[in-house]
C-alpha positions, 0 to 999 in steps of 0.5 A, spaced: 422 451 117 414 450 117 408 449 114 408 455 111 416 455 109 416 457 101 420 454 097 423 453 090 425 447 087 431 449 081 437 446 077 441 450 080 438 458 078 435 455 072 427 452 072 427 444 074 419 443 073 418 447 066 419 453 065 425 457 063 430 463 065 434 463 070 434 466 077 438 472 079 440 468 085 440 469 093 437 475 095 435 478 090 428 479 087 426 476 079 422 481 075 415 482 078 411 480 073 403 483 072 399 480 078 392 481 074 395 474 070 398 469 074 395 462 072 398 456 074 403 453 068 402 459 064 404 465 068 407 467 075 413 464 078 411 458 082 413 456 089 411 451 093 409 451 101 410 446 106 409 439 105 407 442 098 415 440 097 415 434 096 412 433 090 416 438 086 423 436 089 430 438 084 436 438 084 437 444 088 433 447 094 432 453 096 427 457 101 424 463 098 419 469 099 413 471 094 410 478 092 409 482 099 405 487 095 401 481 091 398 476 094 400 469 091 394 464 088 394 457 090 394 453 085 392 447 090 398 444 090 403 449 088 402 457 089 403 463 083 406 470 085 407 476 080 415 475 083 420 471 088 426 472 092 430 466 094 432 467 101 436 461 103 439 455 098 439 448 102 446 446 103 444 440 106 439 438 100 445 434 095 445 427 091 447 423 098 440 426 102 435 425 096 438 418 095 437 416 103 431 421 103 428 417 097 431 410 101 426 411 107 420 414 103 421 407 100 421 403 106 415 407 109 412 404 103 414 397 105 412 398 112 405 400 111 405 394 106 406 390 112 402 393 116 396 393 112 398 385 112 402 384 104 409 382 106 413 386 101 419 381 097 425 381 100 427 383 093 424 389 095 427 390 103 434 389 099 434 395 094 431 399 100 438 397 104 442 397 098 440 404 096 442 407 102 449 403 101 450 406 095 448 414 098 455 413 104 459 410 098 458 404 101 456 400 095 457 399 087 454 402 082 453 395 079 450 393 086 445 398 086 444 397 078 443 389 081 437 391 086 434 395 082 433 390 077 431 384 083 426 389 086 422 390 078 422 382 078 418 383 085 413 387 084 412 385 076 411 379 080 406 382 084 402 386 078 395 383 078 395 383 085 397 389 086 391 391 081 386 387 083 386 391 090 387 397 086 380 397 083 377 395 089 379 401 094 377 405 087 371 401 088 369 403 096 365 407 098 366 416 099 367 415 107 373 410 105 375 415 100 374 421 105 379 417 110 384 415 105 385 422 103 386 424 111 391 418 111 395 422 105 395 428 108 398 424 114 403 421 112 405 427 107 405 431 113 410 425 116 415 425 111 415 433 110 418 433 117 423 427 115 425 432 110 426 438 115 430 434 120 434 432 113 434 440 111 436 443 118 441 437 121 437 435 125 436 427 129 433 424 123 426 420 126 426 412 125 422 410 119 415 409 121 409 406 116 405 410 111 398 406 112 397 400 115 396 398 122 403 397 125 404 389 126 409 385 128 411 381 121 408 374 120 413 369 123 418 366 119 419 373 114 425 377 116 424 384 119 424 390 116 432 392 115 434 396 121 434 404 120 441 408 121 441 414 121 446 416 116 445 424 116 452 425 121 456 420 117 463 422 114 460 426 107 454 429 110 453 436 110 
């Protein structure tokens, strides 16, 4: 898997993004469908390429070819094609791995937080570690239900500044828009390597800040709870 892999996010063989139908499964071609119309949202099969995918994760995974007779149209931030195969499901990609997946995109967050100077609640590090718990079984519902509901006080708490410093940086200048737009695009790229290694068995990398300049918590606060990688634990496959 790269930059240029397809993929198609589904429920199953049915649309998980919209859309209705079925897919006739692995190896085999949909219908092909008139390449003179495709239209994001309104005609075309949609695929998405390489870091694309984490913007259209579903419950099941699937790499897949597009029309080799019809070039597919990029949509920006996905891409049209007159018809599709999927090539592979992702037998890794299951609830455990998007949970622990969406654990350390979360943490990420969390981290670029601290390094940009605003140390996050321990509210919000505590869900974080809780939902990884939960996704090797090693914690409750009701535990996972607790922190979520502890971690929606923190950031209600931390609403107004959240919004004043949101409408300054819509304030800034197109050079500081153009830098963190490269800064998205960075970590998108980050996270999509994440996901492979997740995808493919692979040593899952430790948990590094999206944004931010990485520094040391300021004394007193607790440390960012420390990353295990679970991906080879009893239940991963």
């Amino acid at each position: 898997m790269n930059t240029d892999t397809y993929f198609k996010a589904l429920d199953g063989y049915h649309p998980a993004h919209g859309g209705d139908g079925r897919y006739p499964g692995v190896g085999r071609w949909t219908r092909h469908l008139d390449p003179s119309r495709l239209e994001a949202c309104e005609y075309g099969f949609h695929l998405t390429k390489g870091p694309q995918v984490l913007s259209w994760l579903a419950p099941t995974l699937y790499i897949a070819e597009p029309c080799s007779e019809h070039p597919p149209v990029d949509a920006g931030d996905k891409w049209v094609t007159c018809r599709v195969r999927l090539v592979e499901k992702l037998v890794r990609w299951d609830e455990r791995t998007a949970r622990l997946f969406a654990a350390d995109c979360a943490e990420s967050v969390l981290l670029g937080e601290r390094a940009s100077g605003r140390e996050p609640d321990e509210r919000s590090w505590n869900a974080v570690a809780v939902a990884r718990r939960f996704a090797i079984g090693d914690a409750s519902a009701a535990d996972l239900a607790a922190a979520g509901d502890a971690a929606r006080d923190a950031a209600g708490d931390a609403a107004r500044a959240a919004a004043w410093a949101a409408t300054r940086a819509a304030a800034g200048d197109a050079a500081g828009a153009a830098a963190w737009a490269a800064a998205r695009a960075a970590a998108g790229a980050t996270q999509y390597r994440r996901l492979v290694a997740y995808l493919t068995g692979d040593p899952i990398p430790e948990v590094q800040a999206l944004y931010g300049r990485v520094r040391e918590p300021p004394p007193g606060l607790p440390p960012a709870p420390a990353f295990v990688d679970h991906s080879a634990t009893e239940g991963g496959r």
